[in-house]
C-alpha positions in Angstrom: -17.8 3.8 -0.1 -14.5 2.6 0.5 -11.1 4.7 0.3 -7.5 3.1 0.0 -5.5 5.8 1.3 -2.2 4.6 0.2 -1.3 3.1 -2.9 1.6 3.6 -5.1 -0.3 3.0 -8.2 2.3 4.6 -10.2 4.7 2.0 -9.5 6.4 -0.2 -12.3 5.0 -3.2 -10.9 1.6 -1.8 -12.4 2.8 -0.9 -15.6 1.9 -3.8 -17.7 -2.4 -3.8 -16.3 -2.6 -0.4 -14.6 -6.0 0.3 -16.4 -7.0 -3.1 -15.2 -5.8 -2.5 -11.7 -7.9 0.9 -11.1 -11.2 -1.0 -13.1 -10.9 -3.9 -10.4 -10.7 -1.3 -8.0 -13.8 0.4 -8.9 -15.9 -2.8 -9.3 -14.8 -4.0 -6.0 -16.4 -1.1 -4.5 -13.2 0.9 -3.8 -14.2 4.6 -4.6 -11.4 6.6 -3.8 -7.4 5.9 -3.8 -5.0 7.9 -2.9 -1.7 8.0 -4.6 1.9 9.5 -2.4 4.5 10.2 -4.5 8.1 9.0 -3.2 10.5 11.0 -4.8 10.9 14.7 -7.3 11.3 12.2 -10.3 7.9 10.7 -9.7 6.0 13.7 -9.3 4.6 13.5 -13.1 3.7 9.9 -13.0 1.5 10.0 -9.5 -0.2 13.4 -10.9 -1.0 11.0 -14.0 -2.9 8.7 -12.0 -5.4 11.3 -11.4 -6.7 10.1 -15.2 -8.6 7.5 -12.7 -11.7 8.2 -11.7 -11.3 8.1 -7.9 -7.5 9.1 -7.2 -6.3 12.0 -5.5 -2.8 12.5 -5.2 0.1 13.6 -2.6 3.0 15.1 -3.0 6.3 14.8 -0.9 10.2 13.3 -0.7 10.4 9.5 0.9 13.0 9.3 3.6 14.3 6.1 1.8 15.0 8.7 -1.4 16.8 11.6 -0.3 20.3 10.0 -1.5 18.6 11.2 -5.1 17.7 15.0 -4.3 19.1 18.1 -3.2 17.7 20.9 -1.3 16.4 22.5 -4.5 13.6 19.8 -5.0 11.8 21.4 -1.6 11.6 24.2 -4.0 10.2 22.1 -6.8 8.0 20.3 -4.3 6.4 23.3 -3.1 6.2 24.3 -7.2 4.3 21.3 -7.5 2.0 21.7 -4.3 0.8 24.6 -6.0 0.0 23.8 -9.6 -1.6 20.3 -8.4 -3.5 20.8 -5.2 -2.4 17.9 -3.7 -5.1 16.0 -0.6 -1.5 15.6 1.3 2.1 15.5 1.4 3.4 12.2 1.2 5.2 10.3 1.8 7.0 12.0 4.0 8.9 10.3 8.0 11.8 8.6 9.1 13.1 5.1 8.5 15.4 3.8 10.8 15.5 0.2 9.2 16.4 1.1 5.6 18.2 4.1 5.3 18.4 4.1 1.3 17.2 1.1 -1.0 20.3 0.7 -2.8 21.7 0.0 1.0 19.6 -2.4 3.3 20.2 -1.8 7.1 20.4 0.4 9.0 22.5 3.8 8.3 22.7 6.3 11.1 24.5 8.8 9.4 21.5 9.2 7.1 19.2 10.3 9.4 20.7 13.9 9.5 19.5 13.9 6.1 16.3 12.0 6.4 15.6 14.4 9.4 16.5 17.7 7.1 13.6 16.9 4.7 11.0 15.9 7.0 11.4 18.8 9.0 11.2 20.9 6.2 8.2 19.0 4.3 6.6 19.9 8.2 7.0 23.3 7.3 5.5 22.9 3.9 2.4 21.0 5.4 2.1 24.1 7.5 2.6 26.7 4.9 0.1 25.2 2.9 -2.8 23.7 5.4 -1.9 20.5 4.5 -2.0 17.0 6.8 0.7 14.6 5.9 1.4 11.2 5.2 3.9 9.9 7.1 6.4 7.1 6.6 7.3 6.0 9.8 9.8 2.7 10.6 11.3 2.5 13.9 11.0 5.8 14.2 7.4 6.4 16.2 8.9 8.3 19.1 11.0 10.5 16.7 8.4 11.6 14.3 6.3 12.4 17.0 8.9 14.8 18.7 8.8 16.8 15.3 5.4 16.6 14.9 5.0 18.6 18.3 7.3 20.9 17.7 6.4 21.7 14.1 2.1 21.5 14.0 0.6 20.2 10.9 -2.9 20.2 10.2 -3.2 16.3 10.8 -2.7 13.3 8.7 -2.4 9.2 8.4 0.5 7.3 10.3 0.5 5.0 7.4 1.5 1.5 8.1 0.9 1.9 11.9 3.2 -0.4 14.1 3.2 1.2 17.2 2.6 0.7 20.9 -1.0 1.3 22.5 0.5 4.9 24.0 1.9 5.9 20.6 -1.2 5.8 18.6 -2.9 7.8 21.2 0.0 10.7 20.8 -0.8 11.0 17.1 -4.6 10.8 17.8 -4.1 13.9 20.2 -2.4 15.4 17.2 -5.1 14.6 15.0 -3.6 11.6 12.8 -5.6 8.5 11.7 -3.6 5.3 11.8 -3.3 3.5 8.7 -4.3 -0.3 9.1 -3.8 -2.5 5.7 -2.5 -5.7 5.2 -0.2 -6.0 8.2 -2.6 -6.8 10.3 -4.4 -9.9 8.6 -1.7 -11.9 9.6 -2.8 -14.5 12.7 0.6 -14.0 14.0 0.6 -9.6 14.4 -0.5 -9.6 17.8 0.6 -6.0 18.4 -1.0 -5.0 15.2 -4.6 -7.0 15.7 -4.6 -6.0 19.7 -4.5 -2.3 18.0 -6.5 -3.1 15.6 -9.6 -4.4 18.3 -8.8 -2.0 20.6 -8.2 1.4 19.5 -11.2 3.9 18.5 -12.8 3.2 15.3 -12.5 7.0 14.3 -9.3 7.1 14.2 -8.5 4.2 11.6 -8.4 4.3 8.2 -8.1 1.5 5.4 -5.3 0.9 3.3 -3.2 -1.7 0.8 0.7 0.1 0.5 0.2 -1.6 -2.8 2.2 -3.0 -4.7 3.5 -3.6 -1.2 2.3 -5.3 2.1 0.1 -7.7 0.4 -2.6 -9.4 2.9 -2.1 -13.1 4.3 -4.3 -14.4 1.2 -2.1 -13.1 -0.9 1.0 -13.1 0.8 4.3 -12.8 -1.4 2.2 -11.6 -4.3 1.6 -8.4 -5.7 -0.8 -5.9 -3.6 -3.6 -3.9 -4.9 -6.8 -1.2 -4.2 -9.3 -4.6 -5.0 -8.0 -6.0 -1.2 -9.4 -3.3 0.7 -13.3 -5.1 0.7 -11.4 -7.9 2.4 -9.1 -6.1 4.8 -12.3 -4.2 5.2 -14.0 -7.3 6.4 -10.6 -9.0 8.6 -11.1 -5.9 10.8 -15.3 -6.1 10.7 -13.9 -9.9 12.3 -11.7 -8.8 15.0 -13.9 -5.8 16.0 -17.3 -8.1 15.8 -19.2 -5.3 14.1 -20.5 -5.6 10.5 -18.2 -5.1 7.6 -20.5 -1.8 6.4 -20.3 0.0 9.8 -16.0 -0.2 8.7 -16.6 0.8 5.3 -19.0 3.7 6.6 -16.5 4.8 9.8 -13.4 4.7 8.2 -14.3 6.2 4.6 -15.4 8.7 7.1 -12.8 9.3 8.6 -10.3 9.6 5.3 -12.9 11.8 4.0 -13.1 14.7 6.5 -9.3 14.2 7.3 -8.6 14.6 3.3 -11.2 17.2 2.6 -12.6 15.1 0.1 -15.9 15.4 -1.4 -18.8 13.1 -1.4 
């Protein structure tokens, strides 16, 4: 079995093959994908993708869309939690880089905001028994300040770009890191040093698609049929077999996610 556990398969940029998408998917061996919503507007079209066998969904407000919602949506959110039993709620963090889409750089007077709906997402997670999965860009040491203040039962760090010390502080709080295509590039040092080096339980697989395609298909579209081959890039720097990472990290999505078989 192998688990993507981040994929934004309702995206447009799947809209014209999205049934072929999901059937590659499944004939590549990829069992299970899980699909974050970003935003209140999306909510519908990521609980759609459940019509696939395989996906489970999450539920939550990107930092890099709270321009678009008011405090009402946490309400509508937590509405949502409810009816559709979300595995998680995601995406959910901090993003220092790009504050909003429609405004590249970096925006510190939007963190407030940003902050404002993470923390209360936190609470949400709590409320519910949820773990979370977190959107995190330049922003390691401050989503781990709010994570020890506000405990949540676990979750993924997705897109991991830490330092050695960081991964270990959300590994004490009970978070896989989220390793995709990132790391298949020969010149992520940081990324394939944490890759080799850090525990094999607390990793787990995943594409971002449509985003952060791998190097072989760099500057192309990403999607759920990649994970065999990231699968395998990490089976190559860890110089163990490409099963024993299918086994230990579907494992590890599995029990973290509460998902069966």
């Amino acid at each position: 079995m192998l688990i993507d556990t981040h994929c934004h398969l309702d995206a447009a940029e799947y809209d014209a093959d999205r049934d072929a998408v999901a059937r590659r998917a499944l004939d590549a061996g990829v069992e299970r994908i899980i699909v974050p919503s970003v935003a209140a507007f999306n909510f519908h079209a990521t609980v759609d993708c459940r019509r696939y066998p395989g996906v489970e969904i999450a539920l939550g407000i990107h930092p890099m869309y709270v321009h678009v919602h008011k405090e009402e949506h946490l309400a509508q959110l937590e509405e949502a939690i409810r009816a559709q039993k979300p595995v998680a709620i995601g995406e959910i963090g901090l993003d220092r880089f790009q504050s909003c889409i429609e405004r590249p750089g970096v925006f510190e007077d939007d963190l407030p905001r940003q902050e404002f709906y993470f923390v209360e997402q936190l609470k949400l997670a709590k409320k519910h028994g949820l773990p979370v999965l977190l959107h995190i860009r330049r922003a390691n040491d401050q989503i781990l300040k709010y994570l020890h203040r506000i405990k949540v039962p676990g979750g993924i760090a997705h897109a991991f770009n830490g330092s050695m010390q960081q991964a270990h502080e959300f590994i004490k709080l009970g978070f896989k890191l989220g390793f995709g295509g990132a790391f298949t590039y020969s010149r992520a040092t940081n990324l394939r040093r944490l890759a080799m080096e850090l525990p094999l339980d607390s990793i787990v697989l995943e594409t971002d698609g449509p985003d952060i395609p791998p190097e072989w298909i760099a500057r192309r579209r990403n999607e759920p049929a990649e994970i065999p081959r990231i699968a395998l890039t990490l089976a190559t720097l860890r110089g163990v077999s490409v099963d024993e990472i299918a086994s230990v990290t579907s494992e590890n999505a599995r029990k973290l996610l509460r998902l069966d078989g």
